[in-house]
N, C-alpha and C positions, 0 to 999 in steps of 0.2 A: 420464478419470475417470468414474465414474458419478454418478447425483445425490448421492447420500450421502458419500462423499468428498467435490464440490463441493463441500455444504451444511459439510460439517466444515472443510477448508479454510477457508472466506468467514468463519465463526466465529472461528475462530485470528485470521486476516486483524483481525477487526472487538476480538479483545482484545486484541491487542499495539496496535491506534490507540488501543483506552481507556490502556490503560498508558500511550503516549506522551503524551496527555492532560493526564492527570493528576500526570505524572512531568515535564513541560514545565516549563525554567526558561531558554528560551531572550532573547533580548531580542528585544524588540519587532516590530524587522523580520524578522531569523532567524527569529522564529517566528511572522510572518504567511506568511512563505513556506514554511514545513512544513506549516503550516495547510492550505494550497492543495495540497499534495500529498495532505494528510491527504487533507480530501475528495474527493476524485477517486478513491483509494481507495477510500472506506468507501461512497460511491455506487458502485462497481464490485462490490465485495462483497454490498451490499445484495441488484443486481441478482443475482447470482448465489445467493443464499438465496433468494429470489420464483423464482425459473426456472433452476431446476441442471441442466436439462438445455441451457440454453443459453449456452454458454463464449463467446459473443460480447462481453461485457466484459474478457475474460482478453485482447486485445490494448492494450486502452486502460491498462489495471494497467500491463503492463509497459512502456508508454510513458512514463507518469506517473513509474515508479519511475526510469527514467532519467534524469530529472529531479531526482533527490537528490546525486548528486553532481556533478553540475552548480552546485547551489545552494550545498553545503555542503561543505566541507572537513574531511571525516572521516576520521579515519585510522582506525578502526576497518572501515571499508568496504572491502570486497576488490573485487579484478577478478574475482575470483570471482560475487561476488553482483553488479556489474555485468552481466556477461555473464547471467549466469541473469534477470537484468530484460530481457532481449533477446531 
């Protein structure tokens, strides 16, 4: 991708966390630990809007996102989007 793509991606990246945000009605615990994926995102994204030219964050994201269904039992969640986290 080049920086401008990056920078658009990392943006999407950083409105769908606000949406989760603000649409969060999980309990307590469930959603301290989204929490923690949250960020690790939105610091990865960040990174990647400060310096699009360097996708060195782009392995940590999809480490992180493996981490979701791990945590949560989603049946909305495909092996599809598993796999694309990897």
């Amino acid at each position: 991708m080049d920086p401008v793509q990056v920078v658009a991606v990392a943006t999407q990246i950083q409105q769908q966390i606000a949406y989760m945000v603000a649409n969060c009605k999980l309990q307590p615990q469930a959603d301290a630990a989204l929490h923690l994926i949250i960020a690790q995102l939105a610091a990865g994204a960040q990174a990647l809007k400060d310096h699009p030219g360097d996708l060195g964050p782009v392995p940590p994201m999809r480490q992180t996102l493996q981490q979701y269904p791990r945590q949560f039992d989603d049946s909305t969640w495909t092996a599809d989007e598993a796999e694309e986290a990897h």
